[in-house]
C-alpha positions as CSV (number, residue, x, y, z in Angstrom):
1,X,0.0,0.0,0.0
2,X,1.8,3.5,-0.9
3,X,2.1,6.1,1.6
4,X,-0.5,8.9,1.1
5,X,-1.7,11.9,3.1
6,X,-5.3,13.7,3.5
7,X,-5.0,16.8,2.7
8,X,-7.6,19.0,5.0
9,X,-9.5,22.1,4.8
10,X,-8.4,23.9,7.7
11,X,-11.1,26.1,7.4
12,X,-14.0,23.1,8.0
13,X,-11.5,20.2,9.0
14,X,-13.1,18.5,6.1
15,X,-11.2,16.2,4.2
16,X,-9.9,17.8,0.2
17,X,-7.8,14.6,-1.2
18,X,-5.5,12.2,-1.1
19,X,-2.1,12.8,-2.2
20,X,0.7,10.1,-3.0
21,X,4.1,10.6,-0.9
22,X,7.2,9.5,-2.6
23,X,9.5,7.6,-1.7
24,X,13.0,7.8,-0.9
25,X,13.8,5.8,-4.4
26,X,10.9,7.7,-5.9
27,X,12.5,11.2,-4.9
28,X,15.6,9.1,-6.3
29,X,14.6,8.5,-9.7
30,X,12.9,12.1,-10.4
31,X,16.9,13.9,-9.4
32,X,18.1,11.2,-12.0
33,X,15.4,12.0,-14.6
34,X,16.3,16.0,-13.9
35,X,20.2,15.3,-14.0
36,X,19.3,14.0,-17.5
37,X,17.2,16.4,-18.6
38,X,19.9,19.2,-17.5
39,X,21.5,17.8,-20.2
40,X,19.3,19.3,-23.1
41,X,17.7,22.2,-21.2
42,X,20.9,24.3,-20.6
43,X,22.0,24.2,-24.6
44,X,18.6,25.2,-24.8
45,X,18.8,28.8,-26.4
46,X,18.6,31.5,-24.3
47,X,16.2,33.2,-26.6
48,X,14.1,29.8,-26.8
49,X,14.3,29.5,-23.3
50,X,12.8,32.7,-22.1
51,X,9.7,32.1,-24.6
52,X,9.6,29.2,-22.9
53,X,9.2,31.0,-19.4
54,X,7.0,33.4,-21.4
55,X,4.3,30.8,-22.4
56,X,4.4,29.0,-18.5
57,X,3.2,32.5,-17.3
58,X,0.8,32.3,-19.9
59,X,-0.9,29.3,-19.0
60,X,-0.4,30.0,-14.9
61,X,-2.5,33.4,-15.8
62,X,-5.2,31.4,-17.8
63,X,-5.1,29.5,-14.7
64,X,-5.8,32.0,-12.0
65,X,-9.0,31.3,-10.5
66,X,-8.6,27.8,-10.4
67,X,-4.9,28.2,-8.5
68,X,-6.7,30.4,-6.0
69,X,-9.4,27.8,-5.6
70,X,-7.1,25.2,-4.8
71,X,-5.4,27.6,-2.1
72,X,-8.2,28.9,-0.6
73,X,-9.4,24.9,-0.1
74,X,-5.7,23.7,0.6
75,X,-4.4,26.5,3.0
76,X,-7.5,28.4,4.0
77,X,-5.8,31.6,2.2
78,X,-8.6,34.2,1.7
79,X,-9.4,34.7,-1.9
80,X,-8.0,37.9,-2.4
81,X,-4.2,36.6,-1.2
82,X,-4.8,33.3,-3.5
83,X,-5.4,35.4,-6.5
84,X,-2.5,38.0,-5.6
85,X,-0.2,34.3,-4.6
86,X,-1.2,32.9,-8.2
87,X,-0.7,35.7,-10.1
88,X,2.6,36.7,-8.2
89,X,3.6,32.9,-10.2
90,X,2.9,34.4,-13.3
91,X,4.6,37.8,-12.4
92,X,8.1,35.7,-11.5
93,X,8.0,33.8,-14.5
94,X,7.2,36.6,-16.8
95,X,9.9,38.8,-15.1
96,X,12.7,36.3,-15.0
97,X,12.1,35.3,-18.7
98,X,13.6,38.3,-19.4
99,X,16.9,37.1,-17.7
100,X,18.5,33.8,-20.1
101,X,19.5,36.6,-22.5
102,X,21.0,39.0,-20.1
103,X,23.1,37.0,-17.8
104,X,26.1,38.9,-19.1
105,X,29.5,37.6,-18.3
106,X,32.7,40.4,-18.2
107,X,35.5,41.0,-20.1
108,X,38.4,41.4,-17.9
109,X,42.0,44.0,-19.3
110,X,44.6,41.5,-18.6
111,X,48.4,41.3,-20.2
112,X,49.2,39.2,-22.9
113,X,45.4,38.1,-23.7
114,X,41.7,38.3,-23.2
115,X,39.9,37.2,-19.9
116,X,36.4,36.3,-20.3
117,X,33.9,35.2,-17.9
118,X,30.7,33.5,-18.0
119,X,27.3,32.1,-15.5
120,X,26.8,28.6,-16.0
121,X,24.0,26.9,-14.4
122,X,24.7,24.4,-11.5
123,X,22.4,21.5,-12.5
124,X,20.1,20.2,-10.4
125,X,17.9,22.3,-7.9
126,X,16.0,21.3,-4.9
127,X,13.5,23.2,-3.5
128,X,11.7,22.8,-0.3
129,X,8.5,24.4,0.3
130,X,7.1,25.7,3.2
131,X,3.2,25.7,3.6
132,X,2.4,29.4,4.7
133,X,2.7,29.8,1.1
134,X,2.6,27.2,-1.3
135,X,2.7,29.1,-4.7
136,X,4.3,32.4,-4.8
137,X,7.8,30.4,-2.7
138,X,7.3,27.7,-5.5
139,X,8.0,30.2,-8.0
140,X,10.8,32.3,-6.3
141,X,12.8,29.3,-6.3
142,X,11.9,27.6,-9.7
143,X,11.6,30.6,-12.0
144,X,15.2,32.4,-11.7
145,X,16.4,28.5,-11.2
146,X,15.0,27.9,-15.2
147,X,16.0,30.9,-16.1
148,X,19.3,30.5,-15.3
149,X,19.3,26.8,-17.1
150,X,19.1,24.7,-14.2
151,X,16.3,22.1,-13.7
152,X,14.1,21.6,-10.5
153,X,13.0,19.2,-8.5
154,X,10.3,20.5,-6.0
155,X,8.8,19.3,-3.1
156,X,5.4,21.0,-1.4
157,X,5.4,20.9,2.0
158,X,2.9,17.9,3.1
159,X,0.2,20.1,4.4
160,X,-0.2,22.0,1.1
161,X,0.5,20.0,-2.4
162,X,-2.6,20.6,-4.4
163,X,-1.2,23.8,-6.4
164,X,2.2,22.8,-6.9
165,X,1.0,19.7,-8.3
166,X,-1.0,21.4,-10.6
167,X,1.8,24.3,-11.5
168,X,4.1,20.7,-12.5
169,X,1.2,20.2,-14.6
170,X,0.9,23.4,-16.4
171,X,4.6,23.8,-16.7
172,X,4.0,20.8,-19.4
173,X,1.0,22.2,-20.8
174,X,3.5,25.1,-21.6
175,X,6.2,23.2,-23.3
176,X,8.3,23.0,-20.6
177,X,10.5,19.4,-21.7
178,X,10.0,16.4,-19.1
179,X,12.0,16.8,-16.2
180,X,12.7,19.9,-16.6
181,X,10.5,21.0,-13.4
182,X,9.0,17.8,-11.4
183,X,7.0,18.3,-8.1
184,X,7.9,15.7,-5.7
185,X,5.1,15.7,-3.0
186,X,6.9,13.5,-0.1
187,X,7.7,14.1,3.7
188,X,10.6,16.4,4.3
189,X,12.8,13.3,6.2
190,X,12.3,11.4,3.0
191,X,12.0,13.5,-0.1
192,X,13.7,16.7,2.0
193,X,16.4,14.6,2.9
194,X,17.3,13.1,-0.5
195,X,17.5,16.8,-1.5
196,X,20.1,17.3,0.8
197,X,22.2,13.9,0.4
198,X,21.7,13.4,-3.3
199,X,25.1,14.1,-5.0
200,X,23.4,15.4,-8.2
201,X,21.1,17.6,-6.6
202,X,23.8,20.8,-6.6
203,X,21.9,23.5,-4.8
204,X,19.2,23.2,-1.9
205,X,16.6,26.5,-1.5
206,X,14.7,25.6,1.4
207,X,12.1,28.1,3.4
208,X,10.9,27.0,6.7
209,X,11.8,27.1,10.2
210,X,15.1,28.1,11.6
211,X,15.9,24.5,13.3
212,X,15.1,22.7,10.3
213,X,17.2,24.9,8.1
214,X,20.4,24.3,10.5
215,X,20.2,21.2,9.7
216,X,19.6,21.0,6.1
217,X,22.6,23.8,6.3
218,X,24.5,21.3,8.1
219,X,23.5,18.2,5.8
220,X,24.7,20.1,2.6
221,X,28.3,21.1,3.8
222,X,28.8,17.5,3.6
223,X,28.8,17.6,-0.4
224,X,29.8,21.5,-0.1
225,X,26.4,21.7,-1.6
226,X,24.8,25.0,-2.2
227,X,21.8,26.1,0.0
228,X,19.8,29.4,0.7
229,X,17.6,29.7,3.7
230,X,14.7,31.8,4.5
231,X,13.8,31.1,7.9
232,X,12.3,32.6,10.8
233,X,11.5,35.7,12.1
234,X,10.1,38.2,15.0
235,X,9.9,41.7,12.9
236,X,9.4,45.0,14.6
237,X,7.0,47.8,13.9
238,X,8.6,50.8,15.2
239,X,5.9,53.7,15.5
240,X,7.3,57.3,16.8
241,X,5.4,59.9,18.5
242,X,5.4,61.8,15.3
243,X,4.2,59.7,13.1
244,X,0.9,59.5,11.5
245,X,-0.6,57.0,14.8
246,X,-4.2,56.8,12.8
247,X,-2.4,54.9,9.5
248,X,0.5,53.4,11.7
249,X,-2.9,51.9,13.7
250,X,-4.6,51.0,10.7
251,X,-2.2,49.6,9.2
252,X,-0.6,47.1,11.6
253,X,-3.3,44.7,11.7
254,X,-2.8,43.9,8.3
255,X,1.2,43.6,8.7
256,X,0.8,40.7,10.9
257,X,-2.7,39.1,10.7
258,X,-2.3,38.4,7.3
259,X,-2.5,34.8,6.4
260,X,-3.5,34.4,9.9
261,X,0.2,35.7,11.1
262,X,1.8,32.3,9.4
263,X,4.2,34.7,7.6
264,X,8.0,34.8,8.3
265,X,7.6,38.9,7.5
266,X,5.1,39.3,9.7
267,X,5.6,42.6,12.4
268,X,4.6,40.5,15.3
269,X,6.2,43.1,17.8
270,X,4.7,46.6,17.5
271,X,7.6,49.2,19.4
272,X,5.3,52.6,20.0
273,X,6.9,55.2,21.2
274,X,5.7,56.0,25.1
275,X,4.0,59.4,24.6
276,X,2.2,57.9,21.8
277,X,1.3,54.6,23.2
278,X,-2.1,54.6,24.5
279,X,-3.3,56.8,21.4
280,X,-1.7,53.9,19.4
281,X,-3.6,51.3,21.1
282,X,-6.8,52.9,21.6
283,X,-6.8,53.6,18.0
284,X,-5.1,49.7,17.3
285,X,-8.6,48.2,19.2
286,X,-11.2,49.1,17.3
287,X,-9.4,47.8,13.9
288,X,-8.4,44.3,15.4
289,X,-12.0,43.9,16.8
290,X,-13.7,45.0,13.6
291,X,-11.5,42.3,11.1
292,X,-14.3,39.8,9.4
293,X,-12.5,36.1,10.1
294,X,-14.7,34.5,8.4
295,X,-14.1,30.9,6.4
296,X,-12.4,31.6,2.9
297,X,-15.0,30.3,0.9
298,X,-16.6,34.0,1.7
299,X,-15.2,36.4,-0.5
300,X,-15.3,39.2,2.6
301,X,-13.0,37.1,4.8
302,X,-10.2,39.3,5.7
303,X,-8.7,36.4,7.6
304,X,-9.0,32.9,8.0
305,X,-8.0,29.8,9.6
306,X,-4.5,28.5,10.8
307,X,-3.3,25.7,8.5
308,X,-4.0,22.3,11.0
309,X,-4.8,21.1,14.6
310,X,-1.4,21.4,15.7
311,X,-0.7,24.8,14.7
312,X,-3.5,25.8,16.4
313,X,-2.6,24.3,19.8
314,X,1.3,25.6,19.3
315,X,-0.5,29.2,18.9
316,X,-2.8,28.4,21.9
317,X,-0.2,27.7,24.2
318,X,1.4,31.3,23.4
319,X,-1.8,32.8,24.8
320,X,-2.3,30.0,27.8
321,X,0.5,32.0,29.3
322,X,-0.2,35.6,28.7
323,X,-3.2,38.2,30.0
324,X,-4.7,39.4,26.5
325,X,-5.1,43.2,25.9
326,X,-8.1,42.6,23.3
327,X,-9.0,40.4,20.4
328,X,-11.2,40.3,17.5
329,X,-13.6,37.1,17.0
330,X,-13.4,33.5,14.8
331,X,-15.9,31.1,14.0
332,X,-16.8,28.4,16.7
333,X,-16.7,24.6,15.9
334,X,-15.0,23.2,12.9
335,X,-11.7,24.6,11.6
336,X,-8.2,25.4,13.2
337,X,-9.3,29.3,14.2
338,X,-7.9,31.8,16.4
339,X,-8.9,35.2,16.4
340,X,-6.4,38.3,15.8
341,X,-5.2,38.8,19.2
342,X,-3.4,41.9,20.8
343,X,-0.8,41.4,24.4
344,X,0.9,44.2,26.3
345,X,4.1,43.9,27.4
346,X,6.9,45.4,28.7
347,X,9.4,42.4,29.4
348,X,11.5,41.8,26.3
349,X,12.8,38.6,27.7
350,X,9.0,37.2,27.5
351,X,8.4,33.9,25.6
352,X,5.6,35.6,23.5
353,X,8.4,39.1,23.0
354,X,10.9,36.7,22.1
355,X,9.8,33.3,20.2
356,X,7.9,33.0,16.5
357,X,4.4,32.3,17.3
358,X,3.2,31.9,13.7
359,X,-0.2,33.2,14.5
360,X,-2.5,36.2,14.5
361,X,-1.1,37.4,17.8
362,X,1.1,40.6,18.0
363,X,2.8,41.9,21.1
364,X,2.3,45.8,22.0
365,X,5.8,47.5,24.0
366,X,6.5,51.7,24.3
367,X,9.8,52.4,23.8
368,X,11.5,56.3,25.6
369,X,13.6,57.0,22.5
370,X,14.8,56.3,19.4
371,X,18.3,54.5,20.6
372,X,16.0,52.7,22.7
373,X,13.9,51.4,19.8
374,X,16.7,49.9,17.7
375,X,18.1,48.1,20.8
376,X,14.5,46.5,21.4
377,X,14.4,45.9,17.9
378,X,17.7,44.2,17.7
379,X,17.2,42.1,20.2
380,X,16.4,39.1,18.5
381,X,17.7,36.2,17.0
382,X,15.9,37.2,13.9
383,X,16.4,39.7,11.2
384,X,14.1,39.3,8.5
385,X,11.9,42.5,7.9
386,X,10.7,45.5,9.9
387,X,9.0,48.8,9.9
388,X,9.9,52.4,10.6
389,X,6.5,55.0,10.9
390,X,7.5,58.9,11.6
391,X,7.8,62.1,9.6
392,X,11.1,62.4,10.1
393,X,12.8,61.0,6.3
394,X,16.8,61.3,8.4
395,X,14.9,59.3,11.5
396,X,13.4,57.3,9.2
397,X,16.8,56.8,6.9
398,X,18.5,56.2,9.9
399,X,16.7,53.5,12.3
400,X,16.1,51.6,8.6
401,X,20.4,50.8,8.6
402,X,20.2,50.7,12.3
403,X,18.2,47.8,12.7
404,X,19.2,44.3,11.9
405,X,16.8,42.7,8.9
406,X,17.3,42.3,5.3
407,X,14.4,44.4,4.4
408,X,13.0,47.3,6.2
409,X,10.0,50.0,5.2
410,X,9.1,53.2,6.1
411,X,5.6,54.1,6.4
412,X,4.4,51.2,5.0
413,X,4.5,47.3,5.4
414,X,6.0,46.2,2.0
415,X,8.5,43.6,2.4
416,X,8.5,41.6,-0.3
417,X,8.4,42.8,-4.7
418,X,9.7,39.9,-7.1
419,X,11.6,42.9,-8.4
420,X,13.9,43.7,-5.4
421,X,16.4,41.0,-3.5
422,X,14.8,39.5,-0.2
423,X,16.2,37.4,2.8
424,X,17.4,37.6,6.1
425,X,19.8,38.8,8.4
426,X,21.2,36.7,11.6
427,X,19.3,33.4,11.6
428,X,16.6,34.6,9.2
429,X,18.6,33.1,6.4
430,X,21.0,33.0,4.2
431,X,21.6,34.0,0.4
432,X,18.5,36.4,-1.4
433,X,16.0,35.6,-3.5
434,X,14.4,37.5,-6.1
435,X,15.1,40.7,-7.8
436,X,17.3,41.2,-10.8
437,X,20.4,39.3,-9.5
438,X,18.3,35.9,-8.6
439,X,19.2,33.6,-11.6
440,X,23.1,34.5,-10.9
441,X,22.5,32.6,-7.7
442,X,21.6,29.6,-9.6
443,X,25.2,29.6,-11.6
444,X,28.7,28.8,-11.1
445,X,30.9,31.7,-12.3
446,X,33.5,30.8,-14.9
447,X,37.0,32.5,-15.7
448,X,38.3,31.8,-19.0
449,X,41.9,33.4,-20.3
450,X,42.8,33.5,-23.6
451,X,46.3,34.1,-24.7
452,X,46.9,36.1,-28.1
């Protein structure tokens, strides 16, 4: 009998479908068949190649709705972040097609001949993909990996397979040659782990959590293999005194309830400065309260369910321990729901200051000045993302380079463009995805000297 999982609507607890798990010699013989493939897709001509790309992101944006279906059944996403998550697939793949004919090598003044260099693509890619979400991390990893002439090999996180599944599917539908992109739904100590010890898989891109990315760091130094990490976080919202506190208030909800607060970006501490705090929070109430967490299935959820049973206990436990400022309300019964929760605090060495909870619940600290807010700030383990609210553009300019994280905004809660690099600081990762330099991190750089 294979080895399946039941993949559940974490809004209803309801049962969606089974998926098959591969095995270890399953996981075995899709690297094989993508070492093979390599073979033919990187002589593949670059102009070729980012028609290719061109006509996947075609077919992913004929494909749209039914992507965002699938999400908003798999991972209870609302309907409005499934369409953005889908279309941000289409968005990668259109923007990287553009790179297979600019990955410019350098010519190099040198005595006595001509030094050329060139990007060469590594081979085989693994990527490991986390459940928060399934699509657009899919297509960070595989669309500047293709572009840059590798192939992929990609394995969904068990939780969440359906629309990777189906994104293997329409990369054929495309054109895209066999083996050239394989989704490999499997657990991570089976599927994961072949990633890691497969000789011919040369480059591991996993996002997850910060213990199980040691690890896979660990596993790949073995082969010197090549690996990025997103991992964790605990991001701060810094709010001063003179800042707008009406949009900082309005806005913060949506910087860490979104997708329930499963988001590595998410601003799960809020820093207010102390003169402005209990405007800031008086205003903060009335905005948590009022969020619709409704099921997915209704258009005018703003929020909606935590992924599974487990997660929900994990977040649970977090509030077990704490006295709750104020919280908004979820639907009773079926479904893995907790409602957008607010805690005051003023001990930084607090489990619920300190630790990733991974839910809708956001911790509320005043700060005296600004010195004071970028030693609160740094005072994590993490150092993924971040934001800065005040008039001042020098304050502003200034706290951004003073804190710790890899990408920081001011008055506003952008964190992540497929345009522009992103990753982590500290152990929030390792290595950047996106933006214009992505594919070159997919290549080995080559030195060739001529002599006249």
């Amino acid at each position: 009998m294979s080895d399946t999982h039941t993949v559940i609507n974490p809004a209803t607890a309801e049962p969606v479908t089974d998926v098959h798990l591969a095995s270890a010699a399953e996981a075995d013989a899709a690297i094989e068949a993508a070492h093979l493939a390599f073979r033919a897709w990187r002589d593949v001509a670059p102009g070729e190649r980012a028609a290719l790309l061109r006509r996947f992101a075609a077919v992913v944006d004929d494909h749209v709705e039914e992507l965002a279906e699938l999400e908003v059944r798999n991972a209870g996403h609302t309907w409005g972040n499934a369409r953005w998550e889908a279309g941000n697939v289409r968005d990668c793949l259109n923007y990287y097609a553009g790179a297979p004919e600019r990955m410019f090598g350098r010519q190099i003044p040198v005595a006595g001949g001509v030094d050329l260099t060139f990007y060469e693509p590594l081979g085989v890619v693994g990527i490991i993909v986390p459940w928060n979400f399934p699509m657009p991390i899919a297509g960070w990893g595989f669309a500047p990996a293709l572009a840059a002439g590798n192939t992929v090999v990609l394995k969904p996180a068990e939780l969440t397979p359906l629309t990777a599944i189906r994104l293997g599917e329409l990369a054929l539908e495309a054109g895209l040659p066999d083996h050239v992109l394989t989704v490999v739904p499997g657990k991570g100590s089976v599927v994961g782990e072949r990633f890691v010890t497969h000789p011919l898989v040369r480059k591991v891109c996993f996002t997850g959590s910060t213990e199980v990315g040691k690890r896979i760091m660990a596993g790949c130094a073995d082969q010197v293999k090549r690996v990025t990490l997103e991992l964790g976080g605990k991001s701060a919202n810094i709010v001063f005194a003179d800042a707008d506190i009406a949009a900082a208030a309005a806005s913060a909800p949506s910087a860490v309830f979104d997708n329930a607060g499963q988001d590595c970006c998410a601003r799960s501490r809020i820093l207010v400065e102390r003169s402005a705090y209990d405007e800031f929070v008086s205003l903060l109430e009335p905005v948590v309260t009022g969020m619709r967490v409704l099921d997915p299935a209704d258009e005018s959820s703003e929020m909606g369910p935590l992924i599974s049973a487990g997660q929900q206990r994990t977040v649970q436990s977090y509030l077990d321990d704490v006295e709750i400022a104020f919280a908004g309300t979820a639907p009773h019964g079926d479904g893995f729901w907790v409602p957008p929760t607010v805690v005051a605090t003023e001990d930084p060495s607090s489990r619920i200051w300190r630790e990733e909870v991974f839910g809708p619940v956001v911790a509320v600290m005043p700060f005296d000045d600004e010195a004071h807010a970028v030693e609160l700030a740094n005072d994590t383990e993490y150092g993924l993302s971040g934001s800065i609210f005040t008039r001042d553009l020098g304050r502003g300019l200034r706290v951004a380079r003073a804190v710790e994280a890899g990408n920081l905004s001011v008055n506003s809660h952008s964190s992540v463009r497929y345009w522009t690099p992103f990753g982590g600081y500290k152990q929030s990762g390792l290595g950047r995805e996106l933006g214009p330099d992505a594919p070159l991190a997919f290549t080995e750089e080559k030195n060739v000297f001529i002599a006249h």
